[in-house]
TORKOL-209185 format. One record per atom (N, C-alpha, C): atom name; y, x, z; residue number from 0; residue in one letter. Coordinates in nm, 4 decimals, padded with zeros to 6 digits. Atoms other than C-alpha are relative to their C-alpha. Layout:
BEGIN
> CA Y X Z NUM A
...
END
This chain:
BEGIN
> N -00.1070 -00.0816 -00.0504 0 X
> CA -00.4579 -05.1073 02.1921 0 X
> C -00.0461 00.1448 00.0220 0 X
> N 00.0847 -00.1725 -00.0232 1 X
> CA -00.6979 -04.7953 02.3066 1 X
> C 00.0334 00.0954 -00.1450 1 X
> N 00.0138 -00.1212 00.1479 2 X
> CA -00.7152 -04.7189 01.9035 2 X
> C 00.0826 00.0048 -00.0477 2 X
> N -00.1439 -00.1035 00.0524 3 X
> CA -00.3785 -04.7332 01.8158 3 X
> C 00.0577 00.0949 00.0768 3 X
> N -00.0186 -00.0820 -00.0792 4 X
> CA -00.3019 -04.5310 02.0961 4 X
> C -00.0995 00.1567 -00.0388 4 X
> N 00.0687 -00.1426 00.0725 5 X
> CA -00.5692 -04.2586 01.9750 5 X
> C 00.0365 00.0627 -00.0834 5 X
> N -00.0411 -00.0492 00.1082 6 X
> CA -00.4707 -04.2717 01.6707 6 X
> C 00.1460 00.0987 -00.0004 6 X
> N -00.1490 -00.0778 -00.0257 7 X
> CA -00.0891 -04.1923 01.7587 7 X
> C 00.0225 00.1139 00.0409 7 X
> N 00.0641 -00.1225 -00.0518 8 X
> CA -00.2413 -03.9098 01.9606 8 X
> C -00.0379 00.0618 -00.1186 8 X
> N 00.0814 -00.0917 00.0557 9 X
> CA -00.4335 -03.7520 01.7057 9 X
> C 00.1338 -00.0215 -00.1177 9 X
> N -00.0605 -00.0241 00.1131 10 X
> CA -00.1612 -03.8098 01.4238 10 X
> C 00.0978 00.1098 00.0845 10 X
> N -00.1405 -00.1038 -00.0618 11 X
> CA 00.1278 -03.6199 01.6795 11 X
> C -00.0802 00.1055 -00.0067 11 X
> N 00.0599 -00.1049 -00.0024 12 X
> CA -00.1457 -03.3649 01.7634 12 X
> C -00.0440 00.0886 -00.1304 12 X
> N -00.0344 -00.0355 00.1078 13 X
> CA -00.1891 -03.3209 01.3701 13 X
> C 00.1227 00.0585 -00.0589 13 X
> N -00.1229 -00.0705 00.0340 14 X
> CA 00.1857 -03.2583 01.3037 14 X
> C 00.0203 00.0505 00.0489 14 X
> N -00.0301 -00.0431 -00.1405 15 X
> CA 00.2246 -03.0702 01.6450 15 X
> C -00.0589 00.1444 -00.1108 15 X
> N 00.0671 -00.1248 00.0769 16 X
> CA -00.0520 -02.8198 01.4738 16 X
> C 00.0577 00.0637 -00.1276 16 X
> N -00.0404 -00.0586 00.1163 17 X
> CA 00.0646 -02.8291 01.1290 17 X
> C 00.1530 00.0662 00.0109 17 X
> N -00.1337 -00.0828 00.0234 18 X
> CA 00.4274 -02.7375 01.2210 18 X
> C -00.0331 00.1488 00.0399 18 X
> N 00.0784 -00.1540 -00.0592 19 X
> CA 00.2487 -02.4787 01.4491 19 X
> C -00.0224 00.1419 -00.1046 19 X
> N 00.0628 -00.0959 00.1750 20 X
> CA 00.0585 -02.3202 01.1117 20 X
> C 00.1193 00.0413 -00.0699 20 X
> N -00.1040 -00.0195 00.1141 21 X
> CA 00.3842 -02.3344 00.9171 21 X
> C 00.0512 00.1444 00.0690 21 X
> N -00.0522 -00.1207 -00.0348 22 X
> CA 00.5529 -02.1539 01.1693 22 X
> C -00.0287 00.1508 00.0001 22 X
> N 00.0647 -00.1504 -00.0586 23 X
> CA 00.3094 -01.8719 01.2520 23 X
> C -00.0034 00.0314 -00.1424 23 X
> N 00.0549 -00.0878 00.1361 24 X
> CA 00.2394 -01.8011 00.8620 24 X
> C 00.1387 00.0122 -00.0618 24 X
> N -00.1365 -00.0432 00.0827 25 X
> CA 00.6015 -01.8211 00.7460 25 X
> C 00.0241 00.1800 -00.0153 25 X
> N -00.0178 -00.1808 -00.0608 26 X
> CA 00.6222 -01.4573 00.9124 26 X
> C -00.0882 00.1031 -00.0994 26 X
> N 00.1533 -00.0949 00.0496 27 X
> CA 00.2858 -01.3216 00.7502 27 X
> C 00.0604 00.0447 -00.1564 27 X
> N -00.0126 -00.0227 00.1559 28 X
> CA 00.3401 -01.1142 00.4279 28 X
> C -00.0892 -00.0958 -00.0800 28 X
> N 00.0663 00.0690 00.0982 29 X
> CA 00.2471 -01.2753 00.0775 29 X
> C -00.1468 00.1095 -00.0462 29 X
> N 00.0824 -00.0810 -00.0620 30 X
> CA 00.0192 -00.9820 00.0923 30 X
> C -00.0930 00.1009 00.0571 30 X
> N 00.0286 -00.0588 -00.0719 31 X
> CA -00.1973 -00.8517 00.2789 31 X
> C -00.1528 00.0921 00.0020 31 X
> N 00.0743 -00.1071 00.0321 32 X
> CA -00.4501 -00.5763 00.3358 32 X
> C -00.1288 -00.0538 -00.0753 32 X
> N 00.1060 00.0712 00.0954 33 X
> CA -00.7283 -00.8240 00.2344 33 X
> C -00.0027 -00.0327 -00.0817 33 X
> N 00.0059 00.0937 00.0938 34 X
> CA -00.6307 -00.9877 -00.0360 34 X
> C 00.0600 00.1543 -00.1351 34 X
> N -00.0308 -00.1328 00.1395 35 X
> CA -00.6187 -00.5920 -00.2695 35 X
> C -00.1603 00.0598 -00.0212 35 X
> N 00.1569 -00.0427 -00.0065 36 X
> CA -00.9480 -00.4646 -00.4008 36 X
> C 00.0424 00.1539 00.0538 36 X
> N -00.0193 -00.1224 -00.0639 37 X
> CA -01.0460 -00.1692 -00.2346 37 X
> C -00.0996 00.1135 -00.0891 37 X
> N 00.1013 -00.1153 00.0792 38 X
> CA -01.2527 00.1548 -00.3534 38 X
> C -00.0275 00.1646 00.0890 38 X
> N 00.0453 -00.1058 -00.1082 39 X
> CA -01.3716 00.5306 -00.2118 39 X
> C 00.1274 00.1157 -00.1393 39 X
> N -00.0267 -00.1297 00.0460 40 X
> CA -01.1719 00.8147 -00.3766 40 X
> C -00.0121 00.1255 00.0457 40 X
> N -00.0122 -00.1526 -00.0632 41 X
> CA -01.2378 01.1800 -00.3336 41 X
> C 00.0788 00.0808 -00.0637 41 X
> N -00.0908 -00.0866 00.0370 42 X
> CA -01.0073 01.4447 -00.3712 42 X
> C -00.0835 00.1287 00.0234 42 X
> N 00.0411 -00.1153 00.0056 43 X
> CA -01.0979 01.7897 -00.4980 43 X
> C 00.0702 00.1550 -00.0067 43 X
> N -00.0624 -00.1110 -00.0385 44 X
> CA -00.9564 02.1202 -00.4403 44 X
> C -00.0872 00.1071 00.0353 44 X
> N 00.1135 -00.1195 -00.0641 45 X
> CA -01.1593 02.4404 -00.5009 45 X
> C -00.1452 -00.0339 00.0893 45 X
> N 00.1506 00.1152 -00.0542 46 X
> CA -01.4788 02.3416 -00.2238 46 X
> C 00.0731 -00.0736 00.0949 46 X
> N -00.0003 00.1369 -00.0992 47 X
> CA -01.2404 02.1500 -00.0392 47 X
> C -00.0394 -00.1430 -00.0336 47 X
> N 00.0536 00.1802 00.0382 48 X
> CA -01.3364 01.7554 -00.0645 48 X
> C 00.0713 -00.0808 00.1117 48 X
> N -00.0758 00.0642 -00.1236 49 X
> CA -01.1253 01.5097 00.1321 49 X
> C -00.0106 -00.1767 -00.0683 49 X
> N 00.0430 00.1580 00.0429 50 X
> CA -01.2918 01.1133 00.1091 50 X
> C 00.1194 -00.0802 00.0151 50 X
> N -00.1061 00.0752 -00.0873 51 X
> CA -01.0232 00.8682 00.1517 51 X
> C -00.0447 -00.1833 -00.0314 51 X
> N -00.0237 00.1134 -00.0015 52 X
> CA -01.0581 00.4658 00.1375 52 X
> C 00.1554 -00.0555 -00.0066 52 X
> N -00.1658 00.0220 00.0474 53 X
> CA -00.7605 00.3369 -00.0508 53 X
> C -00.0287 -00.1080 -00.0336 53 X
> N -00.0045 00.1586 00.0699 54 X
> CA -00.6647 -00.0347 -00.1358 54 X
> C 00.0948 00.0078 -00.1692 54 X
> N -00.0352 00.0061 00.0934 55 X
> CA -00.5775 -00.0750 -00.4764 55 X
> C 00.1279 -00.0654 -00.0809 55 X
> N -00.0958 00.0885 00.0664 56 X
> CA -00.2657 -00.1960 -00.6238 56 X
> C 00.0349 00.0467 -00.1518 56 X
> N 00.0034 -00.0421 00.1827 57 X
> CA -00.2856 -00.2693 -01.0234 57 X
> C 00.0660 -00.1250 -00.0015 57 X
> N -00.0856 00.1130 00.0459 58 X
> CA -00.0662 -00.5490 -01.0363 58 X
> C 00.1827 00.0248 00.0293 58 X
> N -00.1580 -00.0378 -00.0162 59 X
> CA 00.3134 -00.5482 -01.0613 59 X
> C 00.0334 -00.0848 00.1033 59 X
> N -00.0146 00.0680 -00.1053 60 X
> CA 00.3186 -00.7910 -00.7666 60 X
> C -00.0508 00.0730 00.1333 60 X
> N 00.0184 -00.1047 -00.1143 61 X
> CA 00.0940 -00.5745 -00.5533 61 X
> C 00.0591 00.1347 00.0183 61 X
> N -00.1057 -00.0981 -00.0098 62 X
> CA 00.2789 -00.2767 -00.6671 62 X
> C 00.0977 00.0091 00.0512 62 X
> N -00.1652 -00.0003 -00.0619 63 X
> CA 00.6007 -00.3705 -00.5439 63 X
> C 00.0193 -00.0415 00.1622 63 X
> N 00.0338 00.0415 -00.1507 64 X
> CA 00.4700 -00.4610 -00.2167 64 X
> C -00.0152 00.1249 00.0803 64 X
> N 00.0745 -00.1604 -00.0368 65 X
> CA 00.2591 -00.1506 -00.1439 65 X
> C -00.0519 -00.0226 00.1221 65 X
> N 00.0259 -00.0186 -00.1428 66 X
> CA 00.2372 -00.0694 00.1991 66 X
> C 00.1517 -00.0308 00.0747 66 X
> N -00.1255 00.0399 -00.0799 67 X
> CA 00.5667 -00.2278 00.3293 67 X
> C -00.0536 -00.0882 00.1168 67 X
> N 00.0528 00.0511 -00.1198 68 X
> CA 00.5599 -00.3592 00.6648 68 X
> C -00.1378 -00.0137 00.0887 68 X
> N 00.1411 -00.0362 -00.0726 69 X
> CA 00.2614 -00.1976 00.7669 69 X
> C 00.0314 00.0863 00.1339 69 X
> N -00.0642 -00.0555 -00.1296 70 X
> CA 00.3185 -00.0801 01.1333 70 X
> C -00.1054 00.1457 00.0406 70 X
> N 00.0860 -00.1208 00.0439 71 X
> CA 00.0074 00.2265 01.0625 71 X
> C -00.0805 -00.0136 -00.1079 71 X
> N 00.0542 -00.0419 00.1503 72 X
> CA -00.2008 00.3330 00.8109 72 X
> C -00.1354 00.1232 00.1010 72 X
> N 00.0963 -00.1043 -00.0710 73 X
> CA -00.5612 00.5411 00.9198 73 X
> C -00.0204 00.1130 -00.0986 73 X
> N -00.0431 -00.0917 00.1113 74 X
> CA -00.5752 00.8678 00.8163 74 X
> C -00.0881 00.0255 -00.1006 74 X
> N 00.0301 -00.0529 00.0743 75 X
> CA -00.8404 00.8568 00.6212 75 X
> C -00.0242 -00.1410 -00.1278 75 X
> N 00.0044 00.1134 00.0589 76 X
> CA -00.7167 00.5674 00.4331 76 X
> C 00.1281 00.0436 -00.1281 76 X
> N -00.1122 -00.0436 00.0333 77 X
> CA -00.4411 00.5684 00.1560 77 X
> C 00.0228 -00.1707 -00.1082 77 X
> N -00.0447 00.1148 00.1046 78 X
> CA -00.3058 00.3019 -00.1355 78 X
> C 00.0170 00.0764 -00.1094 78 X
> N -00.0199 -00.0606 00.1984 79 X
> CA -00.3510 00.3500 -00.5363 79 X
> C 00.0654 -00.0646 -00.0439 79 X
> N -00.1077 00.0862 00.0625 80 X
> CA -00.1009 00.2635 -00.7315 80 X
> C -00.0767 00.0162 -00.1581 80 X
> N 00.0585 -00.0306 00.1732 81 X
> CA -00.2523 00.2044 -01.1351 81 X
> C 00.0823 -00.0384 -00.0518 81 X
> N -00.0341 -00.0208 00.0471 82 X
> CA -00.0468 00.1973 -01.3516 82 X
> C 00.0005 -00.0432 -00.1787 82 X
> N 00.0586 -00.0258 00.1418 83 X
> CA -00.0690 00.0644 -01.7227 83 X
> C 00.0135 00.0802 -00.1184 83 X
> N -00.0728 -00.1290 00.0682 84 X
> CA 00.0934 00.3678 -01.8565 84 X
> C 00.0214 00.0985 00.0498 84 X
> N -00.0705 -00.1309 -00.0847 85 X
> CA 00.2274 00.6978 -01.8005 85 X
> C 00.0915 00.0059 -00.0413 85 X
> N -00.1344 00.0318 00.0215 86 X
> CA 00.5128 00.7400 -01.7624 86 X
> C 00.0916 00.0967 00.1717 86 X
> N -00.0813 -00.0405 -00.1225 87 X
> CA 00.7890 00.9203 -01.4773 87 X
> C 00.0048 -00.1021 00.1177 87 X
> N 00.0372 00.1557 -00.1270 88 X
> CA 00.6794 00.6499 -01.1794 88 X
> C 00.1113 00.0627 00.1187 88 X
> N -00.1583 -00.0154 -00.1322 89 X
> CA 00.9889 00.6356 -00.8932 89 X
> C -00.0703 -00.0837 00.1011 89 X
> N 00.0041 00.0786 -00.1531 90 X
> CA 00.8992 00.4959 -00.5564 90 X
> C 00.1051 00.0153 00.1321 90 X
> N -00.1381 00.0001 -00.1042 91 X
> CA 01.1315 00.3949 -00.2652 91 X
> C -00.0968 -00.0598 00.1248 91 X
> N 00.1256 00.0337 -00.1687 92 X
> CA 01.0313 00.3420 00.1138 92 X
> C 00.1041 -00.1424 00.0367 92 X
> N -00.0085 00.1065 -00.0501 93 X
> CA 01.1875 -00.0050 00.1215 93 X
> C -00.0477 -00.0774 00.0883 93 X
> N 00.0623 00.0537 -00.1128 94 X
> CA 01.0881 -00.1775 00.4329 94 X
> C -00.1363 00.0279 00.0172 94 X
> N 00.0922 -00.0701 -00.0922 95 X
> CA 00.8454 00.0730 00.5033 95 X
> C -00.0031 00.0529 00.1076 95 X
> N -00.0530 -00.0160 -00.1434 96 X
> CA 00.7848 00.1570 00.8415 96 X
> C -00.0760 00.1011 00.0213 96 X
> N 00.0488 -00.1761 -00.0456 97 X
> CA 00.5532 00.5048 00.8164 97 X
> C 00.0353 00.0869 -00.1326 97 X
> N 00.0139 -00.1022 00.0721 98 X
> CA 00.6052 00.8221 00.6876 98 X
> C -00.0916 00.0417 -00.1011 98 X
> N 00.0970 00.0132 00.0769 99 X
> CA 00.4520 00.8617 00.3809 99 X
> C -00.0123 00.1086 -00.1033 99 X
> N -00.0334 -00.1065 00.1028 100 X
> CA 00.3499 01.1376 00.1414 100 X
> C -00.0873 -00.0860 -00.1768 100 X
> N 00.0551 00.0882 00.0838 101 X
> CA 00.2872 01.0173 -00.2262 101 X
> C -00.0643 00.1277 -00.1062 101 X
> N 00.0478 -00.0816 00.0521 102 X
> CA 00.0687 01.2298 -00.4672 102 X
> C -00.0191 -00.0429 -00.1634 102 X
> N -00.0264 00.0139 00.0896 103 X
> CA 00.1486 01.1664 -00.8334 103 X
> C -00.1064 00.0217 -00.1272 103 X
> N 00.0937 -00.0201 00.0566 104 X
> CA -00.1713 01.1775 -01.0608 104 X
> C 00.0149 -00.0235 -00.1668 104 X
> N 00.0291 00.0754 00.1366 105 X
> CA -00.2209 01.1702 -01.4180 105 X
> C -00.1030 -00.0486 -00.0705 105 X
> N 00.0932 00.1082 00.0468 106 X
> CA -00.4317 01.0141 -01.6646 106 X
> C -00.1456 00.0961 -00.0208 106 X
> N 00.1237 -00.0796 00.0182 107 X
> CA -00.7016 01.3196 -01.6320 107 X
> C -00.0165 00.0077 00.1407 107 X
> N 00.0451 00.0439 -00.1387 108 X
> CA -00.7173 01.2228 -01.2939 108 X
> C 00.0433 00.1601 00.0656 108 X
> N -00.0965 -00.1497 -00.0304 109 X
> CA -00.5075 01.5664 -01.1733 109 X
> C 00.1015 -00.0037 00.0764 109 X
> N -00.1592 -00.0058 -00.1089 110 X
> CA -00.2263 01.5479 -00.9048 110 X
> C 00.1186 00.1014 -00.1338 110 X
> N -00.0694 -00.0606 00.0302 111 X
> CA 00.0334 01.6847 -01.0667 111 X
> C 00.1441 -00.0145 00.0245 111 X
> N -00.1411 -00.0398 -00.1059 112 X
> CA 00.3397 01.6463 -00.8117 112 X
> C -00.0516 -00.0517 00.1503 112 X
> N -00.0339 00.0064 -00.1604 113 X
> CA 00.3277 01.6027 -00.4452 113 X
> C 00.1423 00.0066 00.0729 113 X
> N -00.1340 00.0361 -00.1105 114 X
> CA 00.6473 01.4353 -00.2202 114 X
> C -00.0425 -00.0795 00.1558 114 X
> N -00.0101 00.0671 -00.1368 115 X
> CA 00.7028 01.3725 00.1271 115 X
> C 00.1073 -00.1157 00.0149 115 X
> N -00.1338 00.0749 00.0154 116 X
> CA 00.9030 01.0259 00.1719 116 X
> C 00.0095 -00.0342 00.1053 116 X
> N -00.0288 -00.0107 -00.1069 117 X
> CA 01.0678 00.9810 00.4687 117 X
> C 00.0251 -00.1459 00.0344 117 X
> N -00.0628 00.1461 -00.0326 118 X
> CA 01.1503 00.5968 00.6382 118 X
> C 00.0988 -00.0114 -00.0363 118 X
> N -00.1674 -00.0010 00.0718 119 X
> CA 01.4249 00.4678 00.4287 119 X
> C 00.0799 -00.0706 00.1393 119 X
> N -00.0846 00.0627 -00.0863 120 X
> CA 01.7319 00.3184 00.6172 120 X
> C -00.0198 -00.1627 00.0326 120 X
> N 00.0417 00.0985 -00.0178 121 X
> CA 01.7260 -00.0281 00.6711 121 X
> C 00.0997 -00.0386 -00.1366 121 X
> N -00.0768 -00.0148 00.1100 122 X
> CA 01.8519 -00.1632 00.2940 122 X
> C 00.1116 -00.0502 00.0048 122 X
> N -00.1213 00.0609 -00.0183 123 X
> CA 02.1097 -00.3488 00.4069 123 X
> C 00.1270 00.0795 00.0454 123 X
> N -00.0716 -00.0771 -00.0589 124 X
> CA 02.2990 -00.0969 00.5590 124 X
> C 00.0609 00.1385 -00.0595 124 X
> N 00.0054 -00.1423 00.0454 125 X
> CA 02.1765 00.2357 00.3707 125 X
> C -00.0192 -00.0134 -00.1402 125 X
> N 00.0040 -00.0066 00.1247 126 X
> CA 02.1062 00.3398 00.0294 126 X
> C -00.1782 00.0717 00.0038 126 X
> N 00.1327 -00.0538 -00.0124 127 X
> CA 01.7316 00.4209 -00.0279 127 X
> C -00.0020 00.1417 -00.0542 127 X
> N 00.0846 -00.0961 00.1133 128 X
> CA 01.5801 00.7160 -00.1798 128 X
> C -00.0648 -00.0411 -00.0869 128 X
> N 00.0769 -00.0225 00.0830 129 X
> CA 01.4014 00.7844 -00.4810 129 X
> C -00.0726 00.0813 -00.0693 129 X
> N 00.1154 -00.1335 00.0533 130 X
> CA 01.0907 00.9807 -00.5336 130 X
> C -00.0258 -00.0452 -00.1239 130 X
> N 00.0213 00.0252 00.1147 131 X
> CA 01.0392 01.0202 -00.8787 131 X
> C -00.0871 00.1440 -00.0511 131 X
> N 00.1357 -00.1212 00.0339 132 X
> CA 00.7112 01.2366 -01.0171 132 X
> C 00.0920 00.0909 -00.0885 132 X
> N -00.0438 -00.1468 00.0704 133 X
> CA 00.8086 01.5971 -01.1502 133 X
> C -00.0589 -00.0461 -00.1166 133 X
> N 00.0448 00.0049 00.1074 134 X
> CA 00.5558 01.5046 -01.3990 134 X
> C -00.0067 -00.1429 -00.0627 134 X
> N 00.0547 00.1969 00.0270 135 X
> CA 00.4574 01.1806 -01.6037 135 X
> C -00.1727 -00.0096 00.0654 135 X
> N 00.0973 00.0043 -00.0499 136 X
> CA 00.1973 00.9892 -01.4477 136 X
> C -00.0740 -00.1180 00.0097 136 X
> N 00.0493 00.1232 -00.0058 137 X
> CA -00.0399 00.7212 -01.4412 137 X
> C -00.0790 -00.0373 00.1136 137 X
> N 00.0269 00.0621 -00.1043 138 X
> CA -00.1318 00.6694 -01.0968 138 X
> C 00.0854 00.0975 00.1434 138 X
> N -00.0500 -00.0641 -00.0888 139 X
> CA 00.0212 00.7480 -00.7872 139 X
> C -00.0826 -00.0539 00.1654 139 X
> N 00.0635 00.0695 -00.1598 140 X
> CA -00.1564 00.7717 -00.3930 140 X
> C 00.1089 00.0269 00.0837 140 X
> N -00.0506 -00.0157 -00.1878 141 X
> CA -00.0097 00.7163 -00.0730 141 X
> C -00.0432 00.0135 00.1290 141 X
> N 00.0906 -00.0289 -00.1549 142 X
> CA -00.0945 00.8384 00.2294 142 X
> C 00.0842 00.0690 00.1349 142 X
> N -00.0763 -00.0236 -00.1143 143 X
> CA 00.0159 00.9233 00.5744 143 X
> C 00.0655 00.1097 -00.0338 143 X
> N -00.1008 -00.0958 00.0404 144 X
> CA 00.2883 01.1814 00.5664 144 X
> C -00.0755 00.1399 00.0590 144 X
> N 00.0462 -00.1473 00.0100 145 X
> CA 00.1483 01.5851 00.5360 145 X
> C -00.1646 -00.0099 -00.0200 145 X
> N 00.1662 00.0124 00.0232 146 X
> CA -00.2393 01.4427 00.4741 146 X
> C -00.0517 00.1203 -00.1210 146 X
> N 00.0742 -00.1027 00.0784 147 X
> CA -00.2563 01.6320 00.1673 147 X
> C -00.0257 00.1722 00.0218 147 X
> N -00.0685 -00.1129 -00.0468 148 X
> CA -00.1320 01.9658 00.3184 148 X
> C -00.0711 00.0063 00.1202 148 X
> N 00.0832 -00.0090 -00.1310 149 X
> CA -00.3318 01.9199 00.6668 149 X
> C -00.1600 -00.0154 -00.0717 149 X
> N 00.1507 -00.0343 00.0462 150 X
> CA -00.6466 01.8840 00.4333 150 X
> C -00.0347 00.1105 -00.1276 150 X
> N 00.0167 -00.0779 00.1266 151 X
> CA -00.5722 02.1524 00.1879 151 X
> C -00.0076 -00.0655 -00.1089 151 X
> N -00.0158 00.0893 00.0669 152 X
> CA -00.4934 01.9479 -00.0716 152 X
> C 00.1182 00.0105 -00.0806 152 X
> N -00.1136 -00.0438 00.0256 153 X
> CA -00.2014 02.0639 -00.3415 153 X
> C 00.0009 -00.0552 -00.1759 153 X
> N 00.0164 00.0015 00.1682 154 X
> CA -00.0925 02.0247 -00.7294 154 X
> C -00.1253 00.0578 -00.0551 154 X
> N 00.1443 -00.0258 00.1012 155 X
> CA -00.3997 02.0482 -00.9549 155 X
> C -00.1237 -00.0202 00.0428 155 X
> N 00.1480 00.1032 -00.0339 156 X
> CA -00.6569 01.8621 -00.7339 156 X
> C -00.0387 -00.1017 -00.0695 156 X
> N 00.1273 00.1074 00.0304 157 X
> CA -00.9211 01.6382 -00.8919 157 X
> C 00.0053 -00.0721 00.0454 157 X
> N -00.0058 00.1438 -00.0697 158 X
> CA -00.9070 01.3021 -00.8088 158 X
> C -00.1345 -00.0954 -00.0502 158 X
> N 00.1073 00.0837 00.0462 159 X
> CA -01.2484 01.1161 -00.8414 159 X
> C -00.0304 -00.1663 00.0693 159 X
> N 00.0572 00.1145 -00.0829 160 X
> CA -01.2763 00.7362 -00.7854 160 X
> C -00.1258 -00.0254 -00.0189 160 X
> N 00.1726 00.0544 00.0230 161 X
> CA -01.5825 00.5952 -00.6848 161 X
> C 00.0093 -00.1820 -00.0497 161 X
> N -00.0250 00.1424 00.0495 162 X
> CA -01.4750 00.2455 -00.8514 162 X
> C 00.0509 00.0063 -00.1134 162 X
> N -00.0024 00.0059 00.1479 163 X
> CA -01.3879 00.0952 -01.1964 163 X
> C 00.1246 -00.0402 00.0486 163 X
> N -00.1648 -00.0413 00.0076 164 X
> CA -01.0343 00.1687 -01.2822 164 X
> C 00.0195 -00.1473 -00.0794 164 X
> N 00.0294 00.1322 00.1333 165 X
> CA -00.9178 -00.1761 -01.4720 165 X
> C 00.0745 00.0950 -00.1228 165 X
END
């Protein structure tokens, strides 16, 4: 009697937990800051130099994610977007929750537009925006909103990663 009684215990305390797990991870993005390779980029501008640590998104799954539902961002951090082409790249602040400026690069590693995007509405309600590069482009960064502009930082900066591009 003791061990079916244990047992009954430890099986409830098993489903007790596992509903537990379900619940708490239902919430959790698919994802998340860990699961993107990361890398060092520097940005160049005349002798300015501004390091940043950016997570990488080269997949059309991590792309479309980005930085949504991120509640901050450090400033000397940002997100790469790669790109397998160039091409006029559009981004929207869909259930993003910071201010974000995006810096439009091309395939000689060159900024060649800079936008400020503002917290879209909530989509259900509003109609988003759409930043779309002045130029064509094959990568685009993100980073806290006025970073490039508070570090001197404008069209025709150098963009050097310190990692292998795929």
């Amino acid at each position: 009697m003791i061990s079916a009684r244990r047992t009954t215990a430890h099986a409830v305390v098993i489903v007790v937990s596992s509903v537990f797990l379900i619940g708490v991870t239902a919430h959790v993005p698919a994802q998340t800051a860990s699961t993107l390779r990361r890398g060092m980029l520097v940005l160049v501008q005349d002798k300015v130099r501004v390091t940043l640590n950016v997570e990488i998104a080269d997949t059309p799954e991590t792309r479309e994610v980005g930085l949504m539902n991120r509640p901050s961002l450090p400033d000397d951090a940002g997100m790469l977007f790669v790109f397998e082409s160039t091409s006029h790249w559009a981004f929207w602040m869909k259930d993003t929750l910071i201010p974000l400026s995006v810096g439009f690069i091309d395939d000689q590693w060159k900024i060649v537009d800079i936008q400020d995007m503002r917290v879209g509405p909530n989509p259900q309600t509003g109609r988003l925006d759409i930043y779309e590069a002045a130029r064509p482009s094959r990568y685009a960064l993100e980073v806290n909103q006025g970073l490039f502009a508070r570090r001197g930082i404008s069209v025709g900066a150098k963009v050097i990663p310190a990692f292998k591009v795929k």
